[in-house]
N, C-alpha and C positions, 0 to 999 in steps of 0.2 A: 244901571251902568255896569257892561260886565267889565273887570280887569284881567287881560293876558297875563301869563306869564312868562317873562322869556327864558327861556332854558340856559343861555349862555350867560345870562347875568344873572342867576342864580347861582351858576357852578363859580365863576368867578367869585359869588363874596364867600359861597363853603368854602372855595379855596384859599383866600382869603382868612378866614375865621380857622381856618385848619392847622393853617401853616402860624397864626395868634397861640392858639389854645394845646398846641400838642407837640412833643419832643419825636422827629421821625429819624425813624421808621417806628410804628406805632399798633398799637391793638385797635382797630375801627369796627365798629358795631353798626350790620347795614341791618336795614329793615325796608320789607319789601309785605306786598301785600297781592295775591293774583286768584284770579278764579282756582276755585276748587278744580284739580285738572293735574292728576300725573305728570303729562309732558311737559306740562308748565314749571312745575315745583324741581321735574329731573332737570331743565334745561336750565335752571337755578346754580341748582347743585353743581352740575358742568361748567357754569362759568367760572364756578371758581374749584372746581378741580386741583388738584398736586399744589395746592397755595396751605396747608394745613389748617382747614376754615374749620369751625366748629360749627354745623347748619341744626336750626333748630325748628319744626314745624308745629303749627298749632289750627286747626280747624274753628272757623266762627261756630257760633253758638246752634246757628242754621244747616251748617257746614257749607251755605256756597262759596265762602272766601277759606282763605289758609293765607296766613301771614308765617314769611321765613325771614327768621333772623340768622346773619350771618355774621359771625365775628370771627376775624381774620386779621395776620400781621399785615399792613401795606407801607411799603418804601416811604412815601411821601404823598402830600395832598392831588398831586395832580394823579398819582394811580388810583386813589381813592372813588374822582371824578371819573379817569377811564372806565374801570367798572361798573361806574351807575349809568353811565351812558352806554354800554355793552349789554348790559341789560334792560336796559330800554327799548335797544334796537332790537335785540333776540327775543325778547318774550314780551307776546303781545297782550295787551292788560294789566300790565305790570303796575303798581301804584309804587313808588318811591318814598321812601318816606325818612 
């Protein structure tokens, strides 16, 4: 039995639990995971451009993955959500996490 998962009711209960757990505008720590891939990890980097993010990269053990942590100030939960979905749409492979 496999279960879907739907993307809109997942964003609603982080938004949800966001808007619970944190005083905004707030320090949020994304994490993302994408093939080992330049244009992937730059096109990371560019989404969140002129926002003063602190990007952090790290290479798997294999090197085919590289997980980027990105912690940055964001307004409120719902820009939180815009940029996980921003990056979702732009870079393909992306794992969210």
């Amino acid at each position: 039995m496999s279960e879907e998962r739907d993307p809109e009711e997942f964003y609603r209960k982080l938004k949800s639990q966001l808007y619970d757990t944190a005083m905004w505008p707030s320090v949020y720590l994304y994490k993302f995971i994408v093939p080992t891939n330049p244009q992937k990890i730059k096109g990371i980097e560019h989404i969140f451009d002129n926002m003063g993010a602190v990007i952090k990269t790290k290479k798997s053990r294999k090197g085919s993955y590289t997980s980027v942590s990105v912690n940055v100030k964001m307004k409120d939960p719902d820009a939180v959500v815009d940029k996980y979905k921003e990056v979702g749409e732009k870079i393909e492979g992306v794992i969210s996490l």
